[in-house]
Backbone bond lengths (Angstrom), bond angles and torsions (degrees), N, CA, C in turn:
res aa  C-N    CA-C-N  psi(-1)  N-CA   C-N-CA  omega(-1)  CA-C   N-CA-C  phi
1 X - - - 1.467 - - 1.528 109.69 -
2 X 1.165 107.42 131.53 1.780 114.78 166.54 1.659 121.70 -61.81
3 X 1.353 96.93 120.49 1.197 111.20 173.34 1.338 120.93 -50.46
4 X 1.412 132.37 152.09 1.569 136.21 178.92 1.139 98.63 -62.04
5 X 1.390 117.23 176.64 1.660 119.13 144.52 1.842 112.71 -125.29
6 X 0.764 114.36 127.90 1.893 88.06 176.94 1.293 114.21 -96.79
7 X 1.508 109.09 -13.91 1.704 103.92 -161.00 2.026 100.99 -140.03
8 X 0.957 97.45 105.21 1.437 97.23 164.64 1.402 130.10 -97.73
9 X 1.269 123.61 133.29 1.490 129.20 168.01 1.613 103.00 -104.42
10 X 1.466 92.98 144.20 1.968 107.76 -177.40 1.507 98.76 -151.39
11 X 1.543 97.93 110.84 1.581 109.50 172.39 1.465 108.51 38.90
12 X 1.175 101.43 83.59 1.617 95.57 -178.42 1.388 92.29 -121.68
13 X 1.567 123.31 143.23 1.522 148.86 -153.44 1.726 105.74 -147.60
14 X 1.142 136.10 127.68 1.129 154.20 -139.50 1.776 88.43 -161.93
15 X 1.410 134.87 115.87 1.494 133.19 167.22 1.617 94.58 -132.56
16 X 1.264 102.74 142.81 1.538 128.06 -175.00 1.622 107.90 -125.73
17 X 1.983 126.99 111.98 1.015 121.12 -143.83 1.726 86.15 -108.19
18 X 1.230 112.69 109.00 1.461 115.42 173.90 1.289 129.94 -77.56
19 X 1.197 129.52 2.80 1.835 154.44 -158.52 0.927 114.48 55.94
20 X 1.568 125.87 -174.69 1.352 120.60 -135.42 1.393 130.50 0.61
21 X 1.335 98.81 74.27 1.686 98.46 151.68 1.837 111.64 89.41
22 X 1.252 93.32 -8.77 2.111 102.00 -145.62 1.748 76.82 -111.02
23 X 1.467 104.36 132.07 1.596 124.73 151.05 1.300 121.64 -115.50
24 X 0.983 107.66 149.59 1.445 124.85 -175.05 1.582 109.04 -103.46
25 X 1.012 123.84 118.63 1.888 116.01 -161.97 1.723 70.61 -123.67
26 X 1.556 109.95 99.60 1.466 123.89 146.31 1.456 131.26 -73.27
27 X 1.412 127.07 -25.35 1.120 147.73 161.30 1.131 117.05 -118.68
28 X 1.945 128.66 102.96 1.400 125.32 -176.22 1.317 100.28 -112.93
29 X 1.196 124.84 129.51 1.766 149.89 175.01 1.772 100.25 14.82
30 X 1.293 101.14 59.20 1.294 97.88 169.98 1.696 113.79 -86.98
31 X 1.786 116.59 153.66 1.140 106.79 -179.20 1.918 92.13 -154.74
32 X 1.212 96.56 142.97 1.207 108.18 174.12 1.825 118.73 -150.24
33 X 1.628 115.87 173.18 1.408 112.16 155.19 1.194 136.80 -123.99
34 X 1.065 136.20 119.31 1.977 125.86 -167.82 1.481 93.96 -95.89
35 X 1.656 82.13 130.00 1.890 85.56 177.93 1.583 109.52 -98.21
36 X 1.210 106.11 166.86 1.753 112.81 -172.95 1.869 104.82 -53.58
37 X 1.275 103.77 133.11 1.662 94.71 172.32 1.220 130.00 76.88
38 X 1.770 106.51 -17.19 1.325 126.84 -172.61 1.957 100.95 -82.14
39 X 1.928 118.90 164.82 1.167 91.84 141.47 1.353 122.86 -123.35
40 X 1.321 161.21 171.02 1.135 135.37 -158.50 1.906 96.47 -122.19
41 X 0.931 130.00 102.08 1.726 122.72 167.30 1.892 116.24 -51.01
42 X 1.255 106.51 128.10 1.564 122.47 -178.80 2.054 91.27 -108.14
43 X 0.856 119.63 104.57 1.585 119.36 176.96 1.817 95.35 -122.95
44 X 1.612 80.15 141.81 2.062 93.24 169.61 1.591 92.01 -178.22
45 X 1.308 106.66 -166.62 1.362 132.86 -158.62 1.499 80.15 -115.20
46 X 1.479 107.07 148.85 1.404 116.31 152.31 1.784 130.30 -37.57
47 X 1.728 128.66 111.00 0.849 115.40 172.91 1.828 101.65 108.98
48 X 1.646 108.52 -11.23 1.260 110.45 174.75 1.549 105.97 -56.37
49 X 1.042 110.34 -45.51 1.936 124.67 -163.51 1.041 101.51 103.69
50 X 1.416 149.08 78.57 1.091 161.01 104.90 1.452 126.07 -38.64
51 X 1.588 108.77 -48.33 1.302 99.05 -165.55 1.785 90.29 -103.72
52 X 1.125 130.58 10.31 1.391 125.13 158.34 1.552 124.08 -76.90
53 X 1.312 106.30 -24.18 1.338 129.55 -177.24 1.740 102.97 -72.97
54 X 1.399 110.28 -53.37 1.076 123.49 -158.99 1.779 98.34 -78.94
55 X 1.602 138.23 -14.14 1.268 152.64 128.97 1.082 130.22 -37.57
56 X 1.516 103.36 -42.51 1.761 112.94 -177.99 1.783 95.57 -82.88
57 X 1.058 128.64 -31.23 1.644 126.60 -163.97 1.918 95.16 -75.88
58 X 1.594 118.81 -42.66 1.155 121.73 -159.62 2.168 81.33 -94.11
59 X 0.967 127.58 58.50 1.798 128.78 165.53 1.444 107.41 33.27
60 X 1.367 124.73 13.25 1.275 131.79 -177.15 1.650 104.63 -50.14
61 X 1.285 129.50 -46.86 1.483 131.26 -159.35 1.695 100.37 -123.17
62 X 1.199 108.31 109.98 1.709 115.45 178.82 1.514 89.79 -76.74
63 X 0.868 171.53 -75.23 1.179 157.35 -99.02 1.614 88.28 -109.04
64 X 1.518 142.90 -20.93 1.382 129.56 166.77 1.621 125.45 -42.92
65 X 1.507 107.11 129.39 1.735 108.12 -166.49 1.673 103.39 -102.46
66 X 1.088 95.17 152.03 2.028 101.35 -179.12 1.311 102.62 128.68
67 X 1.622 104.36 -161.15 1.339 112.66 172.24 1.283 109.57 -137.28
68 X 1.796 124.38 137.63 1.108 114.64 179.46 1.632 110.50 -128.68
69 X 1.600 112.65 92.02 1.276 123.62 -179.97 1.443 139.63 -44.73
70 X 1.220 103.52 117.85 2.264 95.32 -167.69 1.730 81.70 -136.95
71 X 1.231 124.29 137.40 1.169 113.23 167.82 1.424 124.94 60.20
72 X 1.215 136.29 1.53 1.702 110.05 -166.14 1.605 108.99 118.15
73 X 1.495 109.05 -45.64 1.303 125.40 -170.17 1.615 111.93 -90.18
74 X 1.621 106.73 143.92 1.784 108.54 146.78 1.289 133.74 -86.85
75 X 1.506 103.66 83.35 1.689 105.44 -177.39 1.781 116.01 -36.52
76 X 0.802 131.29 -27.83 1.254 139.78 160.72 1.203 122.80 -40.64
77 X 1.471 125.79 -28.25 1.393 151.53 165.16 1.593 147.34 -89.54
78 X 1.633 78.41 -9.26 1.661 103.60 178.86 1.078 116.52 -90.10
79 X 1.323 112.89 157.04 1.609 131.97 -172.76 1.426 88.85 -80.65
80 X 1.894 109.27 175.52 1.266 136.00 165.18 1.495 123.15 -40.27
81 X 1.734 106.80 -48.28 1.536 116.05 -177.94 1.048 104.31 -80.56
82 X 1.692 136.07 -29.45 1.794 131.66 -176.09 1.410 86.83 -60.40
83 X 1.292 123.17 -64.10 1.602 122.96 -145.89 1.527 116.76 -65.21
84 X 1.861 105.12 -15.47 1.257 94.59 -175.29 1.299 97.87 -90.44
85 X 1.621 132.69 -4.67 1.425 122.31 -170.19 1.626 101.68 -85.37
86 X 1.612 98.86 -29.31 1.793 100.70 177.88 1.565 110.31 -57.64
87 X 1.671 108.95 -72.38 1.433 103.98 160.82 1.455 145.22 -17.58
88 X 1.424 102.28 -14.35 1.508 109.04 167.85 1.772 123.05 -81.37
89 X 1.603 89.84 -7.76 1.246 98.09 -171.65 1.376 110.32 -120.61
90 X 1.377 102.48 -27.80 1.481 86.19 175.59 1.599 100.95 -121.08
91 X 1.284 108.69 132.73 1.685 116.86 171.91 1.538 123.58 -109.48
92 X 1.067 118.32 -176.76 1.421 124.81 -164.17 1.700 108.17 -157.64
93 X 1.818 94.84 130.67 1.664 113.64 -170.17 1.205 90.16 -107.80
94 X 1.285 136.31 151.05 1.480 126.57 178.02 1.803 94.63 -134.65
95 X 1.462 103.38 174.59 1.157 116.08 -155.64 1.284 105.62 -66.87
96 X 1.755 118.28 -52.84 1.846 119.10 -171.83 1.556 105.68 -92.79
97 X 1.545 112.96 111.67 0.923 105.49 -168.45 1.654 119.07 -74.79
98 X 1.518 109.55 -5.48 1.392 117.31 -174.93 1.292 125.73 -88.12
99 X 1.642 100.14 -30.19 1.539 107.29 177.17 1.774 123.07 -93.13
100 X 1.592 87.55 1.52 1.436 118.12 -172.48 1.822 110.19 -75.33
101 X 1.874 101.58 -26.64 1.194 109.02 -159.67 1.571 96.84 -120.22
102 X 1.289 113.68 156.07 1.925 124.00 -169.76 1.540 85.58 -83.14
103 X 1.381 118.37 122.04 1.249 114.94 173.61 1.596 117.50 -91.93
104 X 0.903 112.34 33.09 1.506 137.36 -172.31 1.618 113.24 -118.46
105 X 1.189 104.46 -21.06 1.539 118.64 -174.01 1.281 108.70 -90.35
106 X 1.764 135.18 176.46 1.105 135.12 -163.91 1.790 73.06 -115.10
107 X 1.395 104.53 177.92 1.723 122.38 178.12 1.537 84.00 -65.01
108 X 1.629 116.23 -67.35 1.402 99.96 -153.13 1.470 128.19 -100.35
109 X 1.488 116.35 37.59 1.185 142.21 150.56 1.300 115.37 -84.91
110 X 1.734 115.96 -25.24 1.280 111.40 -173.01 1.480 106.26 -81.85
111 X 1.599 109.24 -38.94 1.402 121.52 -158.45 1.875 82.71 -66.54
112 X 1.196 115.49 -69.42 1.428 113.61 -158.75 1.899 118.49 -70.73
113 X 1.200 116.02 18.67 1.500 134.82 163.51 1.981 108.11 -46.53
114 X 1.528 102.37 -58.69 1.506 119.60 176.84 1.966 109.86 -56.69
115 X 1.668 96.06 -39.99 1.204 93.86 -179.60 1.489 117.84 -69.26
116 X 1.398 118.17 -39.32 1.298 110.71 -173.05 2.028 110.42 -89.72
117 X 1.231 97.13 -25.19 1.754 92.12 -178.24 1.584 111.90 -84.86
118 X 1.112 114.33 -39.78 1.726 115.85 -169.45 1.402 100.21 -102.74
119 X 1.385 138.51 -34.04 1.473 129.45 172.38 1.657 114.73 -87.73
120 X 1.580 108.11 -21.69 1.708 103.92 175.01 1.529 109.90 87.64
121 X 1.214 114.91 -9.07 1.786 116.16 166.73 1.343 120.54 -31.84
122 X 1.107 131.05 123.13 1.448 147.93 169.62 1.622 111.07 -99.29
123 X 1.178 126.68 -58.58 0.906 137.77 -152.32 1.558 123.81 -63.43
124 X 1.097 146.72 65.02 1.565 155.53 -122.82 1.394 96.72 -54.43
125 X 2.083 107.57 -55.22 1.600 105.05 -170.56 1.408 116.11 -52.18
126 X 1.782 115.57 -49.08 1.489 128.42 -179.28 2.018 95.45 -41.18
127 X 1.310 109.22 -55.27 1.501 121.09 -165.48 0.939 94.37 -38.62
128 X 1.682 121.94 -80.50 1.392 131.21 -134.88 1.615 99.64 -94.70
129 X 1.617 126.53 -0.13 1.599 115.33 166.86 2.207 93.25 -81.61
130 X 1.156 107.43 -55.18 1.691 97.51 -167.86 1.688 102.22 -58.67
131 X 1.253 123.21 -44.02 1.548 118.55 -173.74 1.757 101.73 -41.95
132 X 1.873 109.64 -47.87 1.249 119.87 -172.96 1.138 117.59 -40.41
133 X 1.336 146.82 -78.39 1.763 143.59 25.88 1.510 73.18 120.79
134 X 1.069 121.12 -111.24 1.394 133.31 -165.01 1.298 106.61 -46.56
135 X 1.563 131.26 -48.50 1.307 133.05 156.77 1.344 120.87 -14.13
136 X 1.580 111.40 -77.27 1.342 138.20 -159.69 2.084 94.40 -63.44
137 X 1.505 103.39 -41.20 1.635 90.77 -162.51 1.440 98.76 -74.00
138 X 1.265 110.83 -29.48 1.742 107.19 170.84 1.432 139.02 -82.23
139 X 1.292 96.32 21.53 1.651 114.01 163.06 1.315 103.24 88.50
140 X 2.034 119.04 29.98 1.408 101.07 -174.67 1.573 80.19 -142.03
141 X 1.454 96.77 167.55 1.672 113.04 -151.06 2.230 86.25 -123.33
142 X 1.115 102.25 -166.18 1.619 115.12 -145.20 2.096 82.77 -117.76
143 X 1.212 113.57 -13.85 1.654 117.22 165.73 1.004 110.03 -95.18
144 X 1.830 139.25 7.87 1.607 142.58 161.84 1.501 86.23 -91.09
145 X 0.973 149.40 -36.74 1.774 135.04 -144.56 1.539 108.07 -61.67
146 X 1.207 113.34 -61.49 1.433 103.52 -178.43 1.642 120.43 -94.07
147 X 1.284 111.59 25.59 1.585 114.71 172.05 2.005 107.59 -81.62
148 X 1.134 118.56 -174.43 1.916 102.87 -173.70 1.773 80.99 -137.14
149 X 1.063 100.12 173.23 1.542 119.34 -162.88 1.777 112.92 -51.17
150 X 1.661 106.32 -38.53 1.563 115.84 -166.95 1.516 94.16 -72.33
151 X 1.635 125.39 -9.73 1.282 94.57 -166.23 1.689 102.47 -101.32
152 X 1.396 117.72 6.99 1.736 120.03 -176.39 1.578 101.49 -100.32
153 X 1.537 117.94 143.56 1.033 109.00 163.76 1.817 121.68 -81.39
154 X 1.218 105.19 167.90 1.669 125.34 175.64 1.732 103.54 -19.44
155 X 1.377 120.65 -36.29 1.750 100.24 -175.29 1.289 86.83 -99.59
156 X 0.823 142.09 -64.80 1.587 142.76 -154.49 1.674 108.89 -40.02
157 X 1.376 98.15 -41.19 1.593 105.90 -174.61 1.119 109.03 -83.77
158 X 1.501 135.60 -4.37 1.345 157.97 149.84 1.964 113.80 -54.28
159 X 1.221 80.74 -49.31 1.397 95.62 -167.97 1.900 100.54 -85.16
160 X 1.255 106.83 -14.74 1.492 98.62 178.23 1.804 103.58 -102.81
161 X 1.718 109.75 9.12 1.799 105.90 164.30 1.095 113.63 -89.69
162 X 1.345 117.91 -19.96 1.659 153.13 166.95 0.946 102.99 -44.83
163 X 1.862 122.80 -75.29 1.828 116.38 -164.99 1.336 93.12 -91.67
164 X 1.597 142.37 22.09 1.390 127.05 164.74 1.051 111.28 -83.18
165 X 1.708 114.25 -41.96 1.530 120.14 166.83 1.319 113.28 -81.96
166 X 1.340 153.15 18.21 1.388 136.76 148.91 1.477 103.87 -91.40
167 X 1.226 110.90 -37.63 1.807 109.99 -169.17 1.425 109.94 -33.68
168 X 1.262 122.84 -23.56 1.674 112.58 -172.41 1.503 95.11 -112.29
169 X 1.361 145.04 44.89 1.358 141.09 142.43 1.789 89.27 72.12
170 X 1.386 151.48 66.49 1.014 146.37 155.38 1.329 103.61 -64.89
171 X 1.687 102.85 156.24 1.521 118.33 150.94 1.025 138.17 -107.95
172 X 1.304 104.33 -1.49 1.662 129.52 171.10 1.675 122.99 -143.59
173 X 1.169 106.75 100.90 1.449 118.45 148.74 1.506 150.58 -69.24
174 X 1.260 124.73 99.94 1.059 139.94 170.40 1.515 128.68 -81.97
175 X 1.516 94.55 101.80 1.797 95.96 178.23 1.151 128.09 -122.97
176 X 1.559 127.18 111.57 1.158 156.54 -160.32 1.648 97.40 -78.01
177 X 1.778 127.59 88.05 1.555 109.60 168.42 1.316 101.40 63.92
178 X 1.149 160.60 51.78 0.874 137.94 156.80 1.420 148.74 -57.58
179 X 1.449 95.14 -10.68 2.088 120.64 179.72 1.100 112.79 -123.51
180 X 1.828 113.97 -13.27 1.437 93.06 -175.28 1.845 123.92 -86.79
181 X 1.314 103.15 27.56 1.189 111.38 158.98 1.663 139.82 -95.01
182 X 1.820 88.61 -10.95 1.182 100.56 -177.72 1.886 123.80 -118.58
183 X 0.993 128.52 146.75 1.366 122.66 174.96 1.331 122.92 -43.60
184 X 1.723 97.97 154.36 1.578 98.94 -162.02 1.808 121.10 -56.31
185 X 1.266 108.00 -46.31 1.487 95.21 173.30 1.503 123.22 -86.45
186 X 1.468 124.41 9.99 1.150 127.94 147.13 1.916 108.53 -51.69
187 X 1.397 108.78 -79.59 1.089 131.22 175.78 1.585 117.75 -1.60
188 X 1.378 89.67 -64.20 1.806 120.94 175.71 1.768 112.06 -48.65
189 X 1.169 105.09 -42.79 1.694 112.73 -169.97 1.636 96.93 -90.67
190 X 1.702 118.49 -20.20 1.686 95.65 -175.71 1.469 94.72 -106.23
191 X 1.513 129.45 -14.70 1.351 106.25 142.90 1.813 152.29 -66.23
192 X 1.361 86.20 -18.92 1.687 91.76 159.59 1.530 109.87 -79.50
193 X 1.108 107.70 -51.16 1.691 98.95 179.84 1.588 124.82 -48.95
194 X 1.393 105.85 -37.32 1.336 124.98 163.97 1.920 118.41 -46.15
195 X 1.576 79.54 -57.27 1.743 77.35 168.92 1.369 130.39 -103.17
196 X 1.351 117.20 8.49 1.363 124.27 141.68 1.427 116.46 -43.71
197 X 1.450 110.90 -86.30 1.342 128.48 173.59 1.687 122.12 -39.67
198 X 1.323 106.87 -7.94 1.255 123.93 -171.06 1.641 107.99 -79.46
199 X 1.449 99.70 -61.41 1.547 131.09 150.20 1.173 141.29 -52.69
200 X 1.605 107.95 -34.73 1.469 90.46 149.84 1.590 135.65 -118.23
201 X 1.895 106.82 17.54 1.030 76.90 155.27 1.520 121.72 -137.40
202 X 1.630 83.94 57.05 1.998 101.77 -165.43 0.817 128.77 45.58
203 X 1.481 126.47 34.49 1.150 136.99 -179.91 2.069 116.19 -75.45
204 X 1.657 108.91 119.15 1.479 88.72 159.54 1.287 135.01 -87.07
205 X 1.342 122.35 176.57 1.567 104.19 -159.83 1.980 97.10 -158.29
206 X 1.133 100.87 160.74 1.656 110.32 -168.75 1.432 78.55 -117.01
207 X 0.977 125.73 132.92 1.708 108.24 155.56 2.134 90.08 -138.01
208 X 1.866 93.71 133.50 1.532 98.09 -170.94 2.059 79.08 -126.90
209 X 1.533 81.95 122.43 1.586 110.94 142.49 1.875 124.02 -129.43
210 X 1.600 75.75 -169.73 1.954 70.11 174.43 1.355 87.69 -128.40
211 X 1.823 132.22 19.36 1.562 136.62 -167.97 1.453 74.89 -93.69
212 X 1.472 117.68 139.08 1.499 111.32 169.54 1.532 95.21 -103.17
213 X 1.412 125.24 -13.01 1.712 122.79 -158.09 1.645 96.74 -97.12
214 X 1.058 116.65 -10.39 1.859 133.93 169.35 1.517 93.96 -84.61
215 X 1.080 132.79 -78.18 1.509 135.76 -179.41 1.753 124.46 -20.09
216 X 1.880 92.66 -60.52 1.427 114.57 171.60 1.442 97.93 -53.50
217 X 1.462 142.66 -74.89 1.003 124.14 -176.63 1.474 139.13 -34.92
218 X 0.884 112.55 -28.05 1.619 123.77 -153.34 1.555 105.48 -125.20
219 X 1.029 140.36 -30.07 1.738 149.49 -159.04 1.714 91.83 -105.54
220 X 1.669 101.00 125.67 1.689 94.69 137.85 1.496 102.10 -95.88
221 X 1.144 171.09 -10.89 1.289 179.90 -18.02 1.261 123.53 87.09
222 X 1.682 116.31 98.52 1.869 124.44 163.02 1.259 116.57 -87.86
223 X 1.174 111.18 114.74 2.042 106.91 134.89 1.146 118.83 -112.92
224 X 1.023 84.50 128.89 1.757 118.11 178.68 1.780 125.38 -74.64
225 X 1.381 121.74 75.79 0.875 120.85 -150.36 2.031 107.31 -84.30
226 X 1.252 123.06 154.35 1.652 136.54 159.55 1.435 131.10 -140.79
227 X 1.050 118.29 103.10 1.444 93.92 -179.31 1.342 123.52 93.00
228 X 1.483 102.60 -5.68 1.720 92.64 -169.29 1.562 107.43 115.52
229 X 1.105 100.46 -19.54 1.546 106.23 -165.25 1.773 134.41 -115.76
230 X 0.959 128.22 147.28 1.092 115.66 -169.05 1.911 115.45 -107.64
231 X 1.985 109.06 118.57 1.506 105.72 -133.18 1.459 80.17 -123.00
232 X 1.470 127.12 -22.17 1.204 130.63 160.87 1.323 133.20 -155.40
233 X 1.279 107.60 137.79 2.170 118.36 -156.04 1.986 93.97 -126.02
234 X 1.155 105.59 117.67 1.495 96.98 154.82 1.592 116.82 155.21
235 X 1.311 127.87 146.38 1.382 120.79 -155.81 1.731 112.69 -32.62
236 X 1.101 132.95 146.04 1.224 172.33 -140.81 1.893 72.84 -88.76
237 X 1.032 128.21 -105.86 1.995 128.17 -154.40 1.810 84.71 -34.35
238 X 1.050 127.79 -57.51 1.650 133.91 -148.16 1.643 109.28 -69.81
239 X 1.905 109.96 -34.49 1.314 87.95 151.67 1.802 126.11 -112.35
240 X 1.500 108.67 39.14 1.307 59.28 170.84 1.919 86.17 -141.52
241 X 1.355 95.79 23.58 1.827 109.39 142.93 1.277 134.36 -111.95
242 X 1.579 115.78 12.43 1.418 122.82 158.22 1.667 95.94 -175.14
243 X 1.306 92.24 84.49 1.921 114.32 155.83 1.498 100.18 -47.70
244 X 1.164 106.91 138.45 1.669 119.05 156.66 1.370 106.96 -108.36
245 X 1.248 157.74 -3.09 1.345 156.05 166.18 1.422 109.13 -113.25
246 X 1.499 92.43 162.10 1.749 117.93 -174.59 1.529 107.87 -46.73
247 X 1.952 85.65 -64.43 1.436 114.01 -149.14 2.184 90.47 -67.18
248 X 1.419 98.99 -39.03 1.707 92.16 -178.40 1.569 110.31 -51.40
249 X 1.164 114.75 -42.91 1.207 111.72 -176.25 1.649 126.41 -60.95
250 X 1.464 79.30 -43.60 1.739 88.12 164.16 1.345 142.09 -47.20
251 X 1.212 103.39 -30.89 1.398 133.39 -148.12 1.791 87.84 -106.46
252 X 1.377 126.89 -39.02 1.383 126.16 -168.41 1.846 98.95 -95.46
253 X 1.506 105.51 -2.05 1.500 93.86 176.22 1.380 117.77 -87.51
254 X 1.463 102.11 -1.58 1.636 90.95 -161.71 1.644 73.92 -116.57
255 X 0.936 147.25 18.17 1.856 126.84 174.21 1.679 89.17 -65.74
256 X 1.045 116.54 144.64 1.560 143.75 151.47 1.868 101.03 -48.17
257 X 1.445 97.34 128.00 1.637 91.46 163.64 1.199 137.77 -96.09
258 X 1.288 104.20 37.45 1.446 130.37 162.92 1.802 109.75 -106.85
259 X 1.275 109.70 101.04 1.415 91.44 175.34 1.863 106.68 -93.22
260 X 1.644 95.98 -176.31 1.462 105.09 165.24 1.614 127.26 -74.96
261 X 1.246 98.38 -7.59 2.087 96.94 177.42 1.016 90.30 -99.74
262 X 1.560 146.72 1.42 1.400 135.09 143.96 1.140 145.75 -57.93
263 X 1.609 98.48 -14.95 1.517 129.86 -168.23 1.382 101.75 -80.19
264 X 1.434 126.41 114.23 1.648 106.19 172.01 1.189 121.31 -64.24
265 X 1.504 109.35 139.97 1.827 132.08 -163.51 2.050 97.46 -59.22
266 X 1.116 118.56 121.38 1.628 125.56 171.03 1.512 102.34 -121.02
């Protein structure tokens, strides 16, 4: 049986006008499909456009060209109020988890931000049982809630960009780097959690590094990004046990032969 798709990309173009005359085409006619439940790996080198891509999918850049399918619709085309109803569904973990978060905020003001602006929650008890809730599945307990960002270390504060973007019931996750800020056996515990949560709560997910041995773990689906461009597309075993490009190959020579599904699960 054929897999769903939930999210389509079609020629999508992202140009960055540097002056005199000179563009920067960070995103060139890339197109892909994320299937339901699936996650799809975005791998490149720094500067590929990965994480511009992963901007253009969340309506970050109006001036982005293509089509980017949710429903029926070209998010690309939507007003302010479509995008915040899309945004309910699809969220975004980004790479620094510290500068990522209002360090002014309590943990669970931050987590429940989604609840009250994009879902419209009023209700403090409703608030503070899902803030809970989401807490607990992300490895954080109801004595993190009112601590503020300086007092968690590097995963923890990871793990609280984590229940900011589940708190509103998404169906799509988008994660920008999400470990490579943190140490190696950190890494290991917010990638299992990652694909825990992945699994149970069918969530699909973009996840873009330039770790290809993080990728292999976690992706049935690579693109292989350069330049802007897209140099290789196709199940996760297929490329990265018979690359069809230079640059893929390149890119899988220098992985460390130690990967992360080597790492024992903590």
């Amino acid at each position: 049986m054929e897999e769903k798709v939930i999210l389509q990309v079609k020629n999508v173009n992202k140009e960055f006008n540097l002056g005199k005359k000179k563009v920067l085409k960070a995103v060139d006619d890339i197109s892909f499909d994320l299937k339901t439940s699936h996650t799809l790996g975005v791998v490149g080198e720094s500067g590929s456009g990965k994480s511009t891509l992963a901007r253009c999918i969340m309506g970050l850049y109006p001036d982005a060209t293509g089509q980017i399918i949710y429903k029926g619709k070209n998010i690309l085309e939507e007003n302010q109020r479509e995008l915040k109803e899309y945004r309910k569904d699809v969220q975004m973990i980004f790479q620094d988890p510290y500068s990522s978060l209002n360090p002014r905020k309590k943990c669970k003001d931050i987590i429940a931000s989604g609840i009250r602006n994009l879902l419209g929650e009023r209700d403090k008890k409703k608030i503070h049982k899902k803030v809970l809730e989401t807490m607990e599945i992300c490895g954080l307990s109801e004595y993190h809630m009112e601590r503020y960002p300086h007092e968690f270390s590097g995963g923890q504060r990871q793990r609280i960009s984590i229940a900011r973007a589940l708190a509103v019931d998404p169906k799509i996750i988008i994660a920008d780097e999400p470990t490579s800020a943190l140490d190696v056996s950190i890494q290991a515990q917010i990638i299992n959690l990652m694909e825990d949560l992945q699994k149970d709560l069918g969530l699909s997910m973009i996840f873009i590094s330039h770790d290809l041995s993080v990728v292999r773990h976690v992706a049935e689906e690579v693109l292989v990004m350069y330049h802007g461009q897209c140099v290789e597309y196709d199940e996760s075993e297929e490329v990265f046990e018979n690359p069809k490009m230079d640059y893929t190959k390149k890119l899988l020579s220098s992985v460390p032969g130690k990967t992360l599904a080597e790492v024992e699960e903590v």
